[in-house]
C-alpha positions, 0 to 999 in steps of 0.5 A: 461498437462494431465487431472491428472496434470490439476486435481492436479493444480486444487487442489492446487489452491484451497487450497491456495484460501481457505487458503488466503480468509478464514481469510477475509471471517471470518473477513467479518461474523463478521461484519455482527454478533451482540454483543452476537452473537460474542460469539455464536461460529458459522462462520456464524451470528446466527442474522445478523445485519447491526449495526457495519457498521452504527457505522462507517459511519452513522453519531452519530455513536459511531465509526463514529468520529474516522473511517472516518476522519481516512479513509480520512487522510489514502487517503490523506495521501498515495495518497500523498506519493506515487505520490512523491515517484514514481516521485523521483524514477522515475528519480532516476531509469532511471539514474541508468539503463541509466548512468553509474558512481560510486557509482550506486551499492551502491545506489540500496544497500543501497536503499535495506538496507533501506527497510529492516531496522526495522521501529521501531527501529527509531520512537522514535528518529524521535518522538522526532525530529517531536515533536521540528520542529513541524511536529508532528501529521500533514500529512507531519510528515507521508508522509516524513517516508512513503517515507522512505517505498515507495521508495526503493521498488519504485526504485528497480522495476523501475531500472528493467524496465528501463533496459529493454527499447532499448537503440536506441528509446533515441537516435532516439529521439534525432538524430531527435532533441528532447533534453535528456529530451524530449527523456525520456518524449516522448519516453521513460515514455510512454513505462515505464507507465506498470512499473511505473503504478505496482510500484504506485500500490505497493507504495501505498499499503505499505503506505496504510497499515502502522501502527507503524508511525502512531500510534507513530506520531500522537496523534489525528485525524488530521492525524491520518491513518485508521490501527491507528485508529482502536486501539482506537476502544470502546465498549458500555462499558469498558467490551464490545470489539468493535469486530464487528466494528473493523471488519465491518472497516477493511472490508471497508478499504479492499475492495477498495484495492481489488477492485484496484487490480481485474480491475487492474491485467493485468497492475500488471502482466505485470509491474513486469513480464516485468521489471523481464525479462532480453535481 
């Protein structure tokens, strides 16, 4: 590229960077500000404190009680979800891309049409459904809707990476005596760790961040996610919004997220990319 065309990409960057982390940084200074200083009307705290996140995590904090068995239940929670859903789509995914019968398409469509359909459109069923089998408010009454969300996504990007695996490893395998399943799990799983390692990732981010199930499936703190937890957020009093606490929590709960994605990139990237390309 020319020093021009270096300087315009430059630009661009930099614009988007800007655009994408001004929010978190704005959400970053407000956990640092007082409760007068929320309405000073600066970016920056006119007083910086370290009370909101002393609210959330010292213990007699006045949020401590809600944020952190939330933060462990969001960790169970997800965690949980997204091992069941990569292992099922693990197999579901290789028989798509490897055999060949009726109804493959209509699976990755109607895989497809799940994802995309509106989740609150069947909490209240599924409300009323949990709340007479008795899986309301416990941890398998989100892990089974999560996989509702983690599963599509799951098998679409596997089905992907599987198609890109040589055919002739399998029957190497199998010409030297491995059985069909020796073969996938010595031959081919290993080739597949990037894709299936990009897809746990992803898995875990939407059950991560999941909001509608589980404010409308739990009711208490025994399984109650973090993203809910932060609605029943009060201040000191009925007139005061707990604004620094919601923020200084949101921080918390990011900040891992962030951290997973920095030393894990190279394996993101080259997950999608290589389930992405075809031949």
């Amino acid at each position: 590229m020319t020093t021009k065309q270096k300087v315009g990409w430059l630009a661009i960057t930099l614009l988007v960077l800007v655009w994408s982390l001004f929010p978190v940084f704005s959400i970053l200074m407000t956990s640092f500000k007082t409760q007068s200083g929320l309405f000073s009307g600066t970016l920056l705290p006119p007083e910086w404190t370290l009370e909101n996140y002393e609210s959330i995590l010292a213990p007699g904090g006045s949020a401590q009680d809600l944020f952190l068995p939330s933060l462990r239940n969001s960790i169970g929670i997800s965690l949980i979800a997204t091992l069941i859903a990569v292992v099922l789509a693990t197999f579901c995914a290789y028989a798509i891309a490897r055999l060949d019968f009726r109804g493959k398409r209509l699976i990755l469509t109607t895989a497809l049409a799940v994802s995309v359909f509106p989740v609150v459109s069947i909490v209240t069923p599924l409300f009323n459904l949990w709340r007479i089998i008795g899986l309301y408010d416990t941890w398998l009454g989100l892990i089974i809707p999560y996989l509702s969300l983690t599963l599509p996504i799951s098998i679409w990007t596997l089905a992907a990476f599987f198609r890109q695996i040589p055919w002739e490893l399998e029957q190497a395998a199998q010409v030297d005596g491995a059985t069909p399943f020796q073969a996938f799990r010595k031959a081919v799983v290993p080739l597949a760790a990037p894709g299936v390692f990009t897809t746990a990732i992803i898995a875990f981010f939407i059950a991560w961040n999941d909001f509608v199930y589980g404010i409308s499936l739990t009711s208490t703190s025994a399984a109650r996610p973090v993203p809910a937890a932060l609605s029943f957020f009060t201040g000191a009093s009925q007139f005061q919004e707990p604004t620094g606490a919601i923020s200084a929590a949101a921080i918390v709960v990011t900040v891992p997220v962030v951290i997973v994605v920095l030393l894990f990139q190279r394996r993101i990237v080259s997950g999608l990319t290589q389930g992405a390309v075809k031949g």
